[in-house]
Structure formats: C-alpha cells, structure tokens
C-alpha positions as YAML, in Angstrom:
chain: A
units: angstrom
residues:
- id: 1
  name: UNK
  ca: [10.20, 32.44, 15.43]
- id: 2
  name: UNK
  ca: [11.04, 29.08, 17.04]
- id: 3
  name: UNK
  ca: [14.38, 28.78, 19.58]
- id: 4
  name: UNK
  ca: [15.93, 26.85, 16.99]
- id: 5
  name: UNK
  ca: [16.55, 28.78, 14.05]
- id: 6
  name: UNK
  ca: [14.51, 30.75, 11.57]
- id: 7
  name: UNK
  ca: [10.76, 29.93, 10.77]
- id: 8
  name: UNK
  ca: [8.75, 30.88, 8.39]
- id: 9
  name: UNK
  ca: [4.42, 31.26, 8.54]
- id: 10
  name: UNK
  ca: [2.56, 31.05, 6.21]
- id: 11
  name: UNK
  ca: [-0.18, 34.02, 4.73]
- id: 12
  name: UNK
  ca: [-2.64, 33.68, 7.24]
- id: 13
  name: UNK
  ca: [-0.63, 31.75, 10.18]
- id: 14
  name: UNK
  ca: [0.32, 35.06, 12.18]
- id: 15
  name: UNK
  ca: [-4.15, 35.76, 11.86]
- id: 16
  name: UNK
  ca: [-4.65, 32.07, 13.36]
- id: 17
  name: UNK
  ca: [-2.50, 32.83, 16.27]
- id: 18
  name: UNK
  ca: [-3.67, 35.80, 17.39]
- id: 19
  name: UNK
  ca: [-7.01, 34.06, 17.14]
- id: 20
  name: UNK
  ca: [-6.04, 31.43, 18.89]
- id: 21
  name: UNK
  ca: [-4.49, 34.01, 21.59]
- id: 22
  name: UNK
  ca: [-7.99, 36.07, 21.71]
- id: 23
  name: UNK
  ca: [-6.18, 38.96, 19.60]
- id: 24
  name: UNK
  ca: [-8.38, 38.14, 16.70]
- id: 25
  name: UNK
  ca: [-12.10, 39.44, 16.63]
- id: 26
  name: UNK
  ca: [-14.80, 37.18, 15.60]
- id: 27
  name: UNK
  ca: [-14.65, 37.86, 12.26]
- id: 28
  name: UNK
  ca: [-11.00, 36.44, 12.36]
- id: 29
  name: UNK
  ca: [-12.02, 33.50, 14.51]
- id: 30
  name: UNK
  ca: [-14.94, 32.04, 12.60]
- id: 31
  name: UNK
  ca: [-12.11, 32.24, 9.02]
- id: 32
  name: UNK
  ca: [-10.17, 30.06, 11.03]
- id: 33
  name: UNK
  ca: [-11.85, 27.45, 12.24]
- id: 34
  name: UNK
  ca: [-13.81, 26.85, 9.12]
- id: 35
  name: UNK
  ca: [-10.15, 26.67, 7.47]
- id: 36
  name: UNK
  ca: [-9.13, 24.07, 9.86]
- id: 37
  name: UNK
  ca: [-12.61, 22.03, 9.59]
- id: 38
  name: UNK
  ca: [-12.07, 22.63, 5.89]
- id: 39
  name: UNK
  ca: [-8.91, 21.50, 5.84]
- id: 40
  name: UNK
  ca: [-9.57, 18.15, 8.04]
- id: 41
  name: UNK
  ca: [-12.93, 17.46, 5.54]
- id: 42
  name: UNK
  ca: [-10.36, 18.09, 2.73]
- id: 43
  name: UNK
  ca: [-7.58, 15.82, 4.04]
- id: 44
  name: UNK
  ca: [-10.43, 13.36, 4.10]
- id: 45
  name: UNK
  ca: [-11.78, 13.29, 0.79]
- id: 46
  name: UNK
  ca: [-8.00, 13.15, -0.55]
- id: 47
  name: UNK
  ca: [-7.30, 9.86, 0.83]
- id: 48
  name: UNK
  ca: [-10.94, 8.52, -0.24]
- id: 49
  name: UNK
  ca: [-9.69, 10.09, -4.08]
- id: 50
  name: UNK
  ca: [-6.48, 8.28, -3.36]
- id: 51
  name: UNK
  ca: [-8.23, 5.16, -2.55]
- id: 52
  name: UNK
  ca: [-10.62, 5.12, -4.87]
- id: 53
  name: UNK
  ca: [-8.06, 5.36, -7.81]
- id: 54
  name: UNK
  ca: [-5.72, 2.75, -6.31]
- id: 55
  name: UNK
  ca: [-8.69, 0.59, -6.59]
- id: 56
  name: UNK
  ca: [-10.02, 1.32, -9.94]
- id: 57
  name: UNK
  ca: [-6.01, 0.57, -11.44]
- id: 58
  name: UNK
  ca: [-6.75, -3.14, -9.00]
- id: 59
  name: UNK
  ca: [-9.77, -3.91, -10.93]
- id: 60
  name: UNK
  ca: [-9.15, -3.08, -14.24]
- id: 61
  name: UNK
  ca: [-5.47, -4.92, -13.73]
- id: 62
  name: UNK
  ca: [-7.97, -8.10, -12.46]
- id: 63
  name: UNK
  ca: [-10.58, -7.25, -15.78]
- id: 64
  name: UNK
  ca: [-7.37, -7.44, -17.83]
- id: 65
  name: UNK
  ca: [-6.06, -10.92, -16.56]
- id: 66
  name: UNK
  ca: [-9.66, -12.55, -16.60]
- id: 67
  name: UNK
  ca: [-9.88, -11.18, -20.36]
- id: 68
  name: UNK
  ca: [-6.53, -12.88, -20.73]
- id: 69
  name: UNK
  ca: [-7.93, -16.05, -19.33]
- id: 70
  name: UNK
  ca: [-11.00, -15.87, -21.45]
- id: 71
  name: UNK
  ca: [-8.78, -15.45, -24.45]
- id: 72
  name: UNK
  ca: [-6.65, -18.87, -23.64]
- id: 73
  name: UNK
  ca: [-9.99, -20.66, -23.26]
- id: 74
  name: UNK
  ca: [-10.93, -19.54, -26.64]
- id: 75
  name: UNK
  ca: [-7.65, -20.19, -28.09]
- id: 76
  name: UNK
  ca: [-8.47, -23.87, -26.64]
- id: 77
  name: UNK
  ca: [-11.90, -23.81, -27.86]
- id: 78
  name: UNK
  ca: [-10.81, -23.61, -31.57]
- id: 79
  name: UNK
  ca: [-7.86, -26.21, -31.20]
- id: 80
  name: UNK
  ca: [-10.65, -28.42, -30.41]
- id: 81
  name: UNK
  ca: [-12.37, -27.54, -33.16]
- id: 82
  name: UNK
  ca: [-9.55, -28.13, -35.01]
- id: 83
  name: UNK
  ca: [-9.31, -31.60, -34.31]
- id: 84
  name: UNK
  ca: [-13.07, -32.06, -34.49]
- id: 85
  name: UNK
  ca: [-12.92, -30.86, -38.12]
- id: 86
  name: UNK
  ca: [-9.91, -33.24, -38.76]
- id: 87
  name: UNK
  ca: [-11.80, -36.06, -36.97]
- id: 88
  name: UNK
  ca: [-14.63, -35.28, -39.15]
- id: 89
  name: UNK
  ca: [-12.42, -34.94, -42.38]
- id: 90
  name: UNK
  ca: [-10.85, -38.67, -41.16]
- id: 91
  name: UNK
  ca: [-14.86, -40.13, -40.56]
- id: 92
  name: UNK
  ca: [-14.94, -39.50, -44.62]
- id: 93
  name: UNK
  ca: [-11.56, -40.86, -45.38]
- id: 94
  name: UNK
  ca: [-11.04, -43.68, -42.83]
- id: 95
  name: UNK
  ca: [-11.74, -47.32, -43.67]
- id: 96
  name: UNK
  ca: [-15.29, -48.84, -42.03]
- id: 97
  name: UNK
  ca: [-12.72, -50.23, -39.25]
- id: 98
  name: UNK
  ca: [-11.73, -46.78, -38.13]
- id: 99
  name: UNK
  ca: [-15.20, -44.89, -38.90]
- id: 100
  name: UNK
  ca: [-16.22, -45.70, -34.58]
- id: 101
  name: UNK
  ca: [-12.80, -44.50, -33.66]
- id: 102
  name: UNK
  ca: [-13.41, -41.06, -35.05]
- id: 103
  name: UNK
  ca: [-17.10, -41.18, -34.65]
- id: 104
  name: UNK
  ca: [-16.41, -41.40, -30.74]
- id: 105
  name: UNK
  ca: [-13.81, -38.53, -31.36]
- id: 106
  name: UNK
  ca: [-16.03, -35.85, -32.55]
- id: 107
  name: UNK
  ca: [-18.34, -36.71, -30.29]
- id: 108
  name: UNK
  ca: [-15.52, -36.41, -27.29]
- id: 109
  name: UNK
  ca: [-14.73, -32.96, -28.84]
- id: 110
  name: UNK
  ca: [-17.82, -31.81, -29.07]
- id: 111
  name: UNK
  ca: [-18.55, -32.26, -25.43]
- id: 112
  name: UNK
  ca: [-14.93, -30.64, -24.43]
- id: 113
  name: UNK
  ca: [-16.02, -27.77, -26.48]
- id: 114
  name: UNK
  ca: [-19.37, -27.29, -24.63]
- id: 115
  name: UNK
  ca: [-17.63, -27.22, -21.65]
- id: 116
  name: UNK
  ca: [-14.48, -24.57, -22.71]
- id: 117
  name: UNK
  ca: [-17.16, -22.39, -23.79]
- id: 118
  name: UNK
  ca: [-18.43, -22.16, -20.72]
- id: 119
  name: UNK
  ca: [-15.32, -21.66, -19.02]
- id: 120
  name: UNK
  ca: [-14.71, -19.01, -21.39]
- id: 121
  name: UNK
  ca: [-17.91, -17.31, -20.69]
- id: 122
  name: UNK
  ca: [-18.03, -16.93, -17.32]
- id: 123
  name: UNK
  ca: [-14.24, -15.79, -17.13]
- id: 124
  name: UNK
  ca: [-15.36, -12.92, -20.14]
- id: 125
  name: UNK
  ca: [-18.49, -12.57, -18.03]
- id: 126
  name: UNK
  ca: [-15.99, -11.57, -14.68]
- id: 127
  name: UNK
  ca: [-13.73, -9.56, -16.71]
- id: 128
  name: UNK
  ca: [-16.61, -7.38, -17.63]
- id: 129
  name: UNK
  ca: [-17.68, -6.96, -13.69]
- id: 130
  name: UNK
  ca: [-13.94, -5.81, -12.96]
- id: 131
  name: UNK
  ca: [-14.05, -3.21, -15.89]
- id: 132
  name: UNK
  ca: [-17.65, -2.26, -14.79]
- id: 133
  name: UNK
  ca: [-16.28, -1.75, -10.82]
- id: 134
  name: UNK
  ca: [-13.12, -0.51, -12.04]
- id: 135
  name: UNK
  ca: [-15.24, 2.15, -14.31]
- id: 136
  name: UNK
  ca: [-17.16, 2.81, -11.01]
- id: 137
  name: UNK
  ca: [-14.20, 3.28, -8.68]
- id: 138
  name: UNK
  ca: [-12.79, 5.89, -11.28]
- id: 139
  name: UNK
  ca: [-16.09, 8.20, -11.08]
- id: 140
  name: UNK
  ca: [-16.02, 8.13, -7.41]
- id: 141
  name: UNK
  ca: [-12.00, 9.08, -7.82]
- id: 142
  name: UNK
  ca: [-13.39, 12.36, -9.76]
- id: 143
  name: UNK
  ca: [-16.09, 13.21, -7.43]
- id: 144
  name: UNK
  ca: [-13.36, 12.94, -4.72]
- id: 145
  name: UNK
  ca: [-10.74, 15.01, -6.30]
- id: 146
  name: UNK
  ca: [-13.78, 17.31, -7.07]
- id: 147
  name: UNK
  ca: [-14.92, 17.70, -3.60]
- id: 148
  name: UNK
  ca: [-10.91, 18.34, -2.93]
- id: 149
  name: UNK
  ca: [-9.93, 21.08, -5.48]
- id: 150
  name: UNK
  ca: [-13.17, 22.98, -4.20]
- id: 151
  name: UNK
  ca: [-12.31, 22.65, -0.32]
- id: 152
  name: UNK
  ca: [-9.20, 23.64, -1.28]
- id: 153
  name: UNK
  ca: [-10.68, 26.91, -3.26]
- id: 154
  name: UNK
  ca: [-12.36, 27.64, -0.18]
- id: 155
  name: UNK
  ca: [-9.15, 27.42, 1.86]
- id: 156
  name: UNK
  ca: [-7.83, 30.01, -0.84]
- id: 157
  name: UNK
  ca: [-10.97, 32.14, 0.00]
- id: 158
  name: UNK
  ca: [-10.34, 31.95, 4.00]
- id: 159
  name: UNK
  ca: [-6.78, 33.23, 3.80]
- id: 160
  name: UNK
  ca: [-7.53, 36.07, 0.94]
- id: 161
  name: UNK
  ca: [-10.49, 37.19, 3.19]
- id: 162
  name: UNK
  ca: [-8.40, 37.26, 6.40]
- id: 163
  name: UNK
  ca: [-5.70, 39.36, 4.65]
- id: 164
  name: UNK
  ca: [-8.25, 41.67, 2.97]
- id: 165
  name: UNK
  ca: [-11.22, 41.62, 5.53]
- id: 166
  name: UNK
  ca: [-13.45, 41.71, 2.52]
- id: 167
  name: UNK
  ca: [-16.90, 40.31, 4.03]
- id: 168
  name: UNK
  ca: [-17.73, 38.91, 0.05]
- id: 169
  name: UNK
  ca: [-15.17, 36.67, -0.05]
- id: 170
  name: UNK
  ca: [-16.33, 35.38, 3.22]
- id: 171
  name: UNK
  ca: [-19.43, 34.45, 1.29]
- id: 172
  name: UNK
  ca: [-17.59, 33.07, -1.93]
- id: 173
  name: UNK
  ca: [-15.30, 30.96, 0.68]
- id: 174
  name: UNK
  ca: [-18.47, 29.35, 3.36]
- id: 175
  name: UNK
  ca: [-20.33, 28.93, -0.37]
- id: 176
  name: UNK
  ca: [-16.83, 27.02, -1.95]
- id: 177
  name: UNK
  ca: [-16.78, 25.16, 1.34]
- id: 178
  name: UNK
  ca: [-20.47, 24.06, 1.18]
- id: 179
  name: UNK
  ca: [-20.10, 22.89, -2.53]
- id: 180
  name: UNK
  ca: [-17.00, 21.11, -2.03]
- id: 181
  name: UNK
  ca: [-18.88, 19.16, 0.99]
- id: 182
  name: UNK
  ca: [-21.80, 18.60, -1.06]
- id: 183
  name: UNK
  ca: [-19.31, 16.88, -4.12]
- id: 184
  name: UNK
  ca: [-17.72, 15.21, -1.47]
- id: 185
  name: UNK
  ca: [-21.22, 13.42, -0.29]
- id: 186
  name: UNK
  ca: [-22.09, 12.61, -3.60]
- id: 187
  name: UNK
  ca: [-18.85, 10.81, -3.63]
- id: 188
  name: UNK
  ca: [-19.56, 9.01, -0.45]
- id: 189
  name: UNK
  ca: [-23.37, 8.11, -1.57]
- id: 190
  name: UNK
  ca: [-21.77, 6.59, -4.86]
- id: 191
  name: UNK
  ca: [-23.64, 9.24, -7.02]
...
C-alpha cells in the first residue's frame, strides 16, 4: 500500500516482492525473473509485430498507387491507339495530298505507344514488388504476434505456478517461454 492512497497488486506481485526482499525461496525467485525476462523479450517482439504491420499497410498503400499509375498509362496507351486507328482510317480516306500527313502520324503514335508501354510496365512491374514486400511484412507481423501470444502464455504459466507451486506448470511455462522465443527468431531471421 503506497502513502498516497489505496493500491492494488496484481496475482503474483506480493510473490515478486518477497523475492525481491529474499522472503521467496528459489523456486519463487527463478518464476520471477524468467517473468520479467519474458516480459522484456515479449515487449520486444510486440513493437517488431507493431512495426511490421505498419509497414506492410505502407507498401501495399505504395503497390496500390503504382497500380493506379500503371492504369493511367494504359488508359493513355489506348487513346493513342485511338488516334492511330483514326490516323489509319484517314490514310484510306484522305486525298494523295494528306496521305504523308497521316502516314507521319501513325508512325508518331506508334513510337509514343512503345514508349507508354514501357512506362506502364515498369510502374505494374513496382506495384507488384510493393504487394510482394507488403505480403512479406504481413508474415513477419504473424510470426511476431505469434512469438507474443506464446510469451505471454508463458507469463500466464509463471503466475499460476507461483500461486499453486505446482513444479509441472513450471515446465509447461520455461517450455511456452522457449517456443515463444523460438517464433520470435524465426520472425527476426525472416522465416
């Protein structure tokens, strides 16, 4: 109870601070630092989830206005075929004067048309990379939020086998706490 008014511990608080005071045995001890070591790893691998997911929503935002971009280009692409096919249509129609005029034309379209479907390309070509990082960023979010829920499991563990001294769920929390470090460096190593 702090000088200031009522406080209230949590479950295994009143354990941590007798441990902390040498009241607690080892048993008691060894729970609590691998819930605060636990707790720090798991504090960790939130902000990495957080991260990761802030950057996948980035990416697939840039995929989205690249495909965008990629679409005007196209849009462009056919208005110049348009007016190629119209050129070509007035090449038919046109008097001998005019048949150079429209010759030149096409041939000016043609060579705009080459070079907005290049454009096009390489902007459909970098909307693809964003979706494939953005794709990427979101697996690494799951492992992350994986290796989270499990630390947290194991945090779970440490205070129910403080409370009940039961020396299996000692064993079911140091085994949660391994996995959820092992899903966590899977997450780091990008697998």
């Amino acid at each position: 109870m702090s000088g200031h008014g009522f406080h209230v511990h949590g479950p295994h608080d009143h354990e941590l601070e007798h441990a902390t005071q040498g009241h607690g045995d080892g048993h008691t001890s060894s729970i609590a630092l691998f819930t605060a070591i636990i707790a720090t790893v798991g504090a960790l691998f939130g902000y990495m989830g957080g991260a990761t997911q802030a950057n996948a929503g980035l990416y697939k935002n840039n995929a989205a206005i690249k495909k965008t971009e990629a679409s005007n280009q196209w849009n462009y692409y056919q208005a110049k075929s348009s007016k190629q096919n119209l050129s070509e249509l007035a090449l038919e129609l046109a008097p001998a004067a005019k048949k150079d005029f429209y010759t030149d034309e096409i041939k000016r379209y043609k060579s705009e048309k080459s070079e907005i479907k290049v454009a096009a390309e390489k902007l459909e070509a970098e909307s693809k990379s964003w979706d494939e990082q953005s794709d990427s960023q979101m697996h690494l979010h799951h492992r992350w939020a994986q290796g989270t829920t499990v630390l947290q499991v194991a945090i779970a563990m440490a205070a129910i086998a403080l409370l009940t001294r039961k020396k299996w769920l000692e064993y079911v929390m140091y085994g949660a706490g391994a996995i959820g470090v092992v899903v966590g460096g899977l997450a780091a190593f990008h697998i």
